[in-house]
PATIDREN-283098 format. One record per residue (C-alpha): residue in one letter; x, y, z. Coordinates in steps of 0.25 Angstrom, whole numbers, plus 5000, padded with zeros to 4 digits. Layout:
BEGIN
AXYZ...
//
This chain:
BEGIN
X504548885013X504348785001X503048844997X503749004998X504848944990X503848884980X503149034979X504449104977X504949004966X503649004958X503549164958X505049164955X504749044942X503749154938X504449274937X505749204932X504749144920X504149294917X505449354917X505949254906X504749294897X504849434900X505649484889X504849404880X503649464884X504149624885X503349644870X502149624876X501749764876X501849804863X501249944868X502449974877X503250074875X503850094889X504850014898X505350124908X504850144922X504150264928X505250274937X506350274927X505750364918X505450454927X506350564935X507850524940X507650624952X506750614962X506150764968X505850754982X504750854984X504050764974X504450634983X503950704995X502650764990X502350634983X502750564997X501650655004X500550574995X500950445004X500950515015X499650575015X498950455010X499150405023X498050475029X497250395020X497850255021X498150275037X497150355042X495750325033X495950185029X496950115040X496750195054X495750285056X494550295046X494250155045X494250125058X493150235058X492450175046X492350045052X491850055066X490650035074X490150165068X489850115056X489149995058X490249905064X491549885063X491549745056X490149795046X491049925044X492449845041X491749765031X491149865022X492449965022X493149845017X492349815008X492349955003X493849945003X493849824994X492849874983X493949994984X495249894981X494649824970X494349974964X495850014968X496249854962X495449874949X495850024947X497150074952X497950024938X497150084931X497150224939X498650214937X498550194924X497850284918X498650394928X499750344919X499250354908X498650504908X499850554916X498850594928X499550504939X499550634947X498250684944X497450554950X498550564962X497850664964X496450644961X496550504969X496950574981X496150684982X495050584980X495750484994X495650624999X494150664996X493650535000X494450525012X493850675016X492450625015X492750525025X492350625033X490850595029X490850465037X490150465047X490250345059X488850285055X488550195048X487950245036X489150305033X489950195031X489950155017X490150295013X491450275023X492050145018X491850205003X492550335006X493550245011X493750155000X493750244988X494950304994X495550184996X495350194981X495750314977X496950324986X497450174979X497150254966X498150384972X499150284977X499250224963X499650364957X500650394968X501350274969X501550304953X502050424956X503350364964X504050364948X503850494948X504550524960X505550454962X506650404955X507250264953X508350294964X507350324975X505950264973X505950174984X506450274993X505350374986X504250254987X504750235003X504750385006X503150385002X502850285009X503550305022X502850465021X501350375019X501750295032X502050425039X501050505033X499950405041X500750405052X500350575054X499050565047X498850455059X499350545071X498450665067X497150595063X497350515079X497850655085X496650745079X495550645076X495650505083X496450545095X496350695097X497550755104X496550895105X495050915106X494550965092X493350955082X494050845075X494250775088X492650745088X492250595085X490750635085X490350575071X491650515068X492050665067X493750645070X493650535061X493050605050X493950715052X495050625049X494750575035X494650735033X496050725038X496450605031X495850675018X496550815019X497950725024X497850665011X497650775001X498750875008X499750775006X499250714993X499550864987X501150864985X501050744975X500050824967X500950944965X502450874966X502350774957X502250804942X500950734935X501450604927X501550634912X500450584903X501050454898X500550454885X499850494875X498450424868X497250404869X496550394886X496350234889X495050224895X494650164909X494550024905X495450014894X496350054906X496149914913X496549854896X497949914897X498149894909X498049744906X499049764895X499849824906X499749734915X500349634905X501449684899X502049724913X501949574915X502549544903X503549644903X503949664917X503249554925X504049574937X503249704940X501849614940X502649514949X502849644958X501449694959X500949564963X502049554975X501949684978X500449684980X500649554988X501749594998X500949745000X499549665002X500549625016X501049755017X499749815020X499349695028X500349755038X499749865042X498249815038X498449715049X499649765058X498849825066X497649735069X498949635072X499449725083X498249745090X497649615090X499049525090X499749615098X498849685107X499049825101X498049935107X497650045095X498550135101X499650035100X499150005085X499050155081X500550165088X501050035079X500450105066X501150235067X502650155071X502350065060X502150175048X503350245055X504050125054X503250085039X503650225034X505150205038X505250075032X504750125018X505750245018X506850135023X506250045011X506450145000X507850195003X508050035003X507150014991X508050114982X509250044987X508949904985X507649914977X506149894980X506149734980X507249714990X506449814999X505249734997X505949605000X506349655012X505249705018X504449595015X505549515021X505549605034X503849605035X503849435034X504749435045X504149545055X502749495053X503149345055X503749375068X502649465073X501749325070X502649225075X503049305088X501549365090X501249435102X502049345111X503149395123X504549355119X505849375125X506949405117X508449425122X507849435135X506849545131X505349545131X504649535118X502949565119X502249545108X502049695105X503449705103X503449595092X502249685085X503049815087X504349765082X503949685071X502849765066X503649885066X504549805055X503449775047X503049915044X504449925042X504649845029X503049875026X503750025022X504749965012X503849865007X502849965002X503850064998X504649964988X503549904984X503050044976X504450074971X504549944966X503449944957X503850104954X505150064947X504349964940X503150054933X503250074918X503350214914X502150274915X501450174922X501650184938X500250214939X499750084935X500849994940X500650054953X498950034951X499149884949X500049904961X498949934969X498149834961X498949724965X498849774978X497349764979X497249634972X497949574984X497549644997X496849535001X498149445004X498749495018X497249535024X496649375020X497749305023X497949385039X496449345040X496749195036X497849185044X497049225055X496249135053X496849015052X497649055064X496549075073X496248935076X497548905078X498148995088X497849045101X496649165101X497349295098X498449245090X497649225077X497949375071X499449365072X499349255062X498849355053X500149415049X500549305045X499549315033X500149465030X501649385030X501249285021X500749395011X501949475012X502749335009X502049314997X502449444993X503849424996X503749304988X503149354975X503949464977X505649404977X505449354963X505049494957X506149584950X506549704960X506249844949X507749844943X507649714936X506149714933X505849764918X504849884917X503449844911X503449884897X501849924896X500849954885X500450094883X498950134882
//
């Protein structure tokens, strides 16, 4: 507890020391000219048709995030087929990372220059129609292994260009919503992604994986359900994409000059970068805990369930059957989240669930896969996964939800775009945590503990990232008293 103690004092010591020179600093940018958020300079009434088209975005995303790269596509890519499983594994992630570091280098600057030439929904647009293409050629793979570089290539540049999408509609949130309901606007997209998978799940297994009904689509000669499903996954996309394009008004041109060029993008964003710190360091302090704390989120559904199957003794069947509860249950608590996140504000929200997530996970590790009796009931160990891993998808919803109002009531006017690209920066720049430090717990534990029991011990490398998190996270200002960034102009 010393050494917690020590961490929190010293991030506290920092932010204490910067807020004294803050005022000092605010003439840093000589350039600036504006000190208002996106959110308050936009409309004080929220229309709800463009909440619900802008909603459907999220949800049809989901047949991208859930079905291509997490659950079914994948698991396609990287089997025997091929070439092997491990061969196979190794070059999609090694595809996968070439597409980060692209997604870590150029995402501010997409949103940027979005900005900047009033086009935020016009590469909305362009970047899902893209994640839309790519994903259709999917269909193109063939299970051999020749085709497997064309296969991991497909797959990573629509990781790309989806990271590129989300940057734009995340920056649209300002736009719709208003500072009364943007957590309950930010939580209501999220719970519609959760739920969005969830269908786009249940019809890719009843007409693809596992037919209900003998059709051509049922054939796996060649892969050929498989293939059929990145069509689906493809047109899912696009038809849900649609209601954004049309609902949602194109962001005005900010301003007027002379057009930056590609690299002299990456100079003002420099100068950007600065003066936020300068003038409203408690959003920099934000980005860094945030893009901690989600590297865990994701971790939790990254690992979950490879935890309940080799922990816990979950068939697939059982897995599949966690998964769709768990995103119920994820998707409730992000609705849940942003009705709180209005009332009590994003950092409260935040807190909490973190707080709920350290607790849930450590008593899945500390009580493992072991018989209990409780009050003179039976506790099995697959009780102990259901219970406590159904309350982590619960505050995983809020967590994420806030976390994207939050830095929505903090973007400068004009500037969502490129907040929210080093948002996703951020992000990147730290993905490594949660995934190195299960495998290093792991590893230590393996010696130590009887055979079986190692992998358990992984979660507690997912806690300790979500701790550090929590802990940059209790000194940062919550929106209300943080100052806007004051931020040259081009």
């Amino acid at each position: 507890m010393g050494s917690v103690r020590t961490v929190y004092q010293a991030c506290r010591n920092l932010l204490t020391r910067t807020d004294t020179i803050q005022a000092m600093n605010s003439a840093a940018a000589p350039e600036a000219t504006r000190a208002s958020s996106d959110l308050e300079s936009g409309s004080q009434v929220s229309n709800q048709g463009r909440v619900l088209a802008w909603a459907a975005w999220d949800w049809g995303s989901a047949a991208f995030n859930a079905v291509m790269t997490t659950f079914v596509f994948t698991v396609y890519l990287t089997s025997d087929a091929f070439g092997g499983e491990d061969h196979a594994s190794a070059v999609l992630a090694g595809a996968l990372a070439i597409g980060g570091a692209a997604i870590a280098l150029l995402a501010p600057v997409t949103g940027q220059r979005a900005d900047t030439g009033g086009r935020r929904k016009l590469w909305l647009g362009v970047n899902t129609a893209a994640v839309a293409l790519l994903t259709g050629l999917c269909f193109f793979v063939f299970p051999r292994p020749e085709f497997l570089l064309l296969g991991v290539t497909l797959i990573a540049l629509g990781n790309v260009f989806f990271e590129f999408a989300g940057v734009n509609y995340n920056a649209m949130l300002a736009q719709i919503s208003t500072p009364r309901n943007i957590g309950k606007v930010s939580g209501f997209g999220w719970g519609m992604g959760y739920l969005g998978g969830i269908v786009a799940l249940l019809i890719v297994l009843q007409l693809f994986v596992q037919p209900s009904f003998d059709w051509f689509g049922a054939s796996t000669a060649d892969g050929l359900n498989i293939r059929l499903v990145a069509v689906f996954s493809a047109l899912w996309f696009l038809i849900f994409a649609l209601p954004v394009l049309f609902a949602v008004p194109e962001l005005p041109k900010a301003r007027q000059g002379a057009e930056l060029g590609f690299l002299a993008s990456y100079g003002l964003l420099v100068r950007r970068i600065r003066a936020i710190y300068k003038t409203s360091p408690h959003t920099i302090f934000f980005l860094l805990a945030s893009a901690i704390f989600r590297d865990g989120l994701a971790a939790v559904f990254t690992f979950g369930g490879i935890i309940a199957a080799g922990t816990f003794g979950f068939e697939l069947k059982e897995v599949i059957f966690f998964a769709i509860f768990g995103n119920v249950v994820a998707a409730g608590g992000a609705i849940l989240g942003g009705f709180l996140d209005d009332r009590i504000g994003p950092k409260s929200v935040i807190t909490g669930a973190l707080i709920g997530l350290l607790v849930s996970g450590t008593l899945i590790l500390v009580l493992g896969n072991g018989s209990y009796v409780f009050f003179g009931m039976d506790w099995a160990g697959t009780s102990t996964f259901w219970v406590f891993g159904l309350l982590l998808c619960l505050f995983v919803g809020p967590a994420q939800s806030s976390s994207r109002a939050y830095l929505a009531r903090l973007a400068p006017h004009g500037e969502s775009g490129e907040l929210f690209g080093l948002y996703a920066t951020t992000g990147r720049a730290v993905s490594f945590l949660a995934p190195a430090l299960f495998t290093l717990c792991i590893a230590v534990a393996t010696p130590l503990v009887p055979a079986g029991e190692a992998q358990r011990w992984g979660i507690l490398g997912i806690m300790v990232v979500l701790l550090a998190g929590l802990l940059v996270l209790l000194p940062v200002k919550p929106p209300g008293k943080t100052e806007i960034a004051v931020v040259p102009d081009a």
